[in-house]
Backbone as a ProteinNet text record, in pm:
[ID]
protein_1_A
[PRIMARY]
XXXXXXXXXXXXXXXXXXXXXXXXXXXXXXXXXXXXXXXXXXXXXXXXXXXXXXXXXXXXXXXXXXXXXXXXXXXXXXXXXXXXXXX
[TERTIARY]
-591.1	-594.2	-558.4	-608.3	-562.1	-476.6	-342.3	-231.6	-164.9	-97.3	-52.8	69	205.7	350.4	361.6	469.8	520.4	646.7	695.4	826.1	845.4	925.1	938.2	1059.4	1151.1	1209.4	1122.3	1043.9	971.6	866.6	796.9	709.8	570.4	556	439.4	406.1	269.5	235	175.2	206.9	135.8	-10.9	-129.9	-222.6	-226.6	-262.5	-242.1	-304.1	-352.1	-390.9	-311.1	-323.7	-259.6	-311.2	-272.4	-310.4	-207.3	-108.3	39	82.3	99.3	113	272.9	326.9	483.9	524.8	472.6	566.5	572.1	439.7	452.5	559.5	551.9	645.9	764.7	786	942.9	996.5	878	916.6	928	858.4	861.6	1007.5	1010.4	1153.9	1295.5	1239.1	1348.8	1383.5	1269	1273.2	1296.2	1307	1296.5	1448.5	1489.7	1580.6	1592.1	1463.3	1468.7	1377.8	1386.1	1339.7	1194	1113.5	1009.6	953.6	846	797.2	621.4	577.2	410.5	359.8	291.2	211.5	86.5	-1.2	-86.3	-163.6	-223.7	-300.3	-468	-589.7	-704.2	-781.7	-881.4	-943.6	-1034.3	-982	-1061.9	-1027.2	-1047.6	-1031.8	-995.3	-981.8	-980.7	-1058.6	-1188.2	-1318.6	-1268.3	-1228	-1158.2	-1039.8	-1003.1	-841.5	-902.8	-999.6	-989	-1088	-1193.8	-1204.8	-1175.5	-1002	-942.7	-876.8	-799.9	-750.2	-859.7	-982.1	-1068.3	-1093.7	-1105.6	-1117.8	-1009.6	-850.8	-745.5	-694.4	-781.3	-736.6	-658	-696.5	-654.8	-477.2	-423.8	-327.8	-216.2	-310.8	-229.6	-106.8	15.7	132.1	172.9	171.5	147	98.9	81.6	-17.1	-46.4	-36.3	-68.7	-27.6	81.3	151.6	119.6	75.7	15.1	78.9	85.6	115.5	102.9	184.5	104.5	83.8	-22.2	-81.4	-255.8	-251.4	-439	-507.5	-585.8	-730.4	-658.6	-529.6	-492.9	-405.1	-330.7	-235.8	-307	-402.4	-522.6	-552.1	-623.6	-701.8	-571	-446.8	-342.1	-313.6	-320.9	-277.9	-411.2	-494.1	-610.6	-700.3	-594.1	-677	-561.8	-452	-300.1	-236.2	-300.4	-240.1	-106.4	-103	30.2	136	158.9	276.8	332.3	453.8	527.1	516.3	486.3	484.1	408.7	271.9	190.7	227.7	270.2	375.3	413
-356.9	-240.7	-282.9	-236.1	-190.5	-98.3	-170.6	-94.6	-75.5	73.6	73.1	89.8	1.2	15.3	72.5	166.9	213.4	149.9	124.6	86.6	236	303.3	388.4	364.1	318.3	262.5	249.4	120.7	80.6	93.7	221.2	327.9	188.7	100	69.2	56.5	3.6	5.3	-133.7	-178.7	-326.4	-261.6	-325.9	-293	-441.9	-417.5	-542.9	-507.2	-693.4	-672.7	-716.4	-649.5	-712.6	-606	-734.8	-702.6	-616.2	-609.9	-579.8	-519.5	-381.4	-330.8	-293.5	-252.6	-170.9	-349.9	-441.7	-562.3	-632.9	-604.2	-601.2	-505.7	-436.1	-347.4	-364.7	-404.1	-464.5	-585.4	-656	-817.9	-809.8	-668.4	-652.1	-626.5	-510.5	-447.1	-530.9	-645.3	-736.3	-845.9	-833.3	-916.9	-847.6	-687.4	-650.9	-585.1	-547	-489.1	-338	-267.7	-107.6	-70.4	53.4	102.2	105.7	31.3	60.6	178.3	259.9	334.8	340.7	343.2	326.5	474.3	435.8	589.6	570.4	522.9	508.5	387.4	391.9	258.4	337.8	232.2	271	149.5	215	41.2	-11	-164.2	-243.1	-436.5	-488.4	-610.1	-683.3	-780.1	-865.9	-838.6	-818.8	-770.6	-634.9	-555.9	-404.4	-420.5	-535.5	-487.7	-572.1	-673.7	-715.4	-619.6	-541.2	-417.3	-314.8	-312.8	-238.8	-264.8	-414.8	-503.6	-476.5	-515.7	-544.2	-386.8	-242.9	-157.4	-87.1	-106.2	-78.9	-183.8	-277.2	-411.3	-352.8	-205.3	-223.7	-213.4	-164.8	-126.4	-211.4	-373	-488.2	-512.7	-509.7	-556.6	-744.6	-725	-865.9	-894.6	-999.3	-1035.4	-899.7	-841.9	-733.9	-606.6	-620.5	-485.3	-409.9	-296.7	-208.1	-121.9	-20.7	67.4	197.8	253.2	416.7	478	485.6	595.6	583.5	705.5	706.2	723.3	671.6	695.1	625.5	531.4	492.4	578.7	659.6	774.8	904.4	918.3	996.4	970.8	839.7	829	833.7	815.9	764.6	913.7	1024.3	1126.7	1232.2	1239.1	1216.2	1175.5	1025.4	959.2	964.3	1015.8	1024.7	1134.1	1261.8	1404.7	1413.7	1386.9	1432.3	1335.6	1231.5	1111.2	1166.9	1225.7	1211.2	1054.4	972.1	824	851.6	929.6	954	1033.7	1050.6	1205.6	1132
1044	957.1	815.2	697.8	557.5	565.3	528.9	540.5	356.6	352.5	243.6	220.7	149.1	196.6	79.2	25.8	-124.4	-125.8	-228.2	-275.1	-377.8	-333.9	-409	-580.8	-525.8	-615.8	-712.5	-699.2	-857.5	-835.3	-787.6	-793.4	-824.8	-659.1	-676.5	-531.3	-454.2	-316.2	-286	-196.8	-143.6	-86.9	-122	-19.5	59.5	179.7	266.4	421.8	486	602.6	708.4	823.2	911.4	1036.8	1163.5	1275.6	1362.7	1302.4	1366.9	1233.2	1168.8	1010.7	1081.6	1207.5	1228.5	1220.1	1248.5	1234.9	1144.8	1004.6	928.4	787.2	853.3	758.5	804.5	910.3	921.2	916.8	878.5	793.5	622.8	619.5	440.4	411.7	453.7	486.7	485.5	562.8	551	447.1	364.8	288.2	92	143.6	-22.6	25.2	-77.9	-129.8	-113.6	-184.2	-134.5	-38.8	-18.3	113.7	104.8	194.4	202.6	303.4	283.2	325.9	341.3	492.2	536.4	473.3	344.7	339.5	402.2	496.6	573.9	600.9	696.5	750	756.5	751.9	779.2	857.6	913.2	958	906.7	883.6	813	820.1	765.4	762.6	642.7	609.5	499.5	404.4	415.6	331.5	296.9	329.2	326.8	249.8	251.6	193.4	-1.1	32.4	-81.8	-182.5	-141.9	-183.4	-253	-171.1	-236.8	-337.6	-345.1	-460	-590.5	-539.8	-671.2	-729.6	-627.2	-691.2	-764.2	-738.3	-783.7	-911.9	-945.8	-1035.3	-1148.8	-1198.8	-1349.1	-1310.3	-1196.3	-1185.3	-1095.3	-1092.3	-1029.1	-1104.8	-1019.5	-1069.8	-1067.5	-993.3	-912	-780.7	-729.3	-605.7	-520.9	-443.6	-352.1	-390.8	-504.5	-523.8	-653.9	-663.2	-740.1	-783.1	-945.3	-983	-937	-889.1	-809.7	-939.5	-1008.5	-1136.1	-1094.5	-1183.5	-1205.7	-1060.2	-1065.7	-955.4	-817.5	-821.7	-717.9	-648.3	-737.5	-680.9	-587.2	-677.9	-683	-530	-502.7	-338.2	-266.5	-295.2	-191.1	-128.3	-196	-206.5	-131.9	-161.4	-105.3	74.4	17.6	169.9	278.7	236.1	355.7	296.5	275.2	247	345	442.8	510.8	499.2	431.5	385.6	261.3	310.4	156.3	71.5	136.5	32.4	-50.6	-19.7	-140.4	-235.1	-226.1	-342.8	-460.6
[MASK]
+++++++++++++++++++++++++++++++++++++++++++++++++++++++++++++++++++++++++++++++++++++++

């Protein structure tokens, strides 16, 4: 799946793949500082996730992790209406 994690703290989201996203998010988890939170998963693959990298680019923070503003807040909010993460 294309999974999407928020860091709410510094109000940005990893897009990312993985085959296992609950054991993924609890290796993230262990490795950051604030609370991460799954605002949704979809299915897809590698080709899917880099997709989404290249269509979210203007709002790359660094490697996987993105600004929640604009057209990305927009689909997050959108494509996982029932996740407060998208909020």
């Amino acid at each position: 799946v294309v999974y999407f994690v928020k860091n709410g703290v510094r109000g940005r989201v990893k897009i990312g793949f993985s085959e296992g996203h609950k054991n993924r998010l609890a290796n993230l988890q262990s490795a950051s500082p604030d609370a991460l939170t799954l605002v949704g998963v979809m299915p897809g693959n590698v080709k899917l996730e880099r997709k989404m990298h290249k269509r979210f680019q203007a709002y790359r923070e660094k490697g996987e992790w993105f600004r929640v503003e604009g057209t990305l807040a927009t689909f997050l909010k959108v494509t996982f209406p029932k996740s407060q993460a998208a909020k």
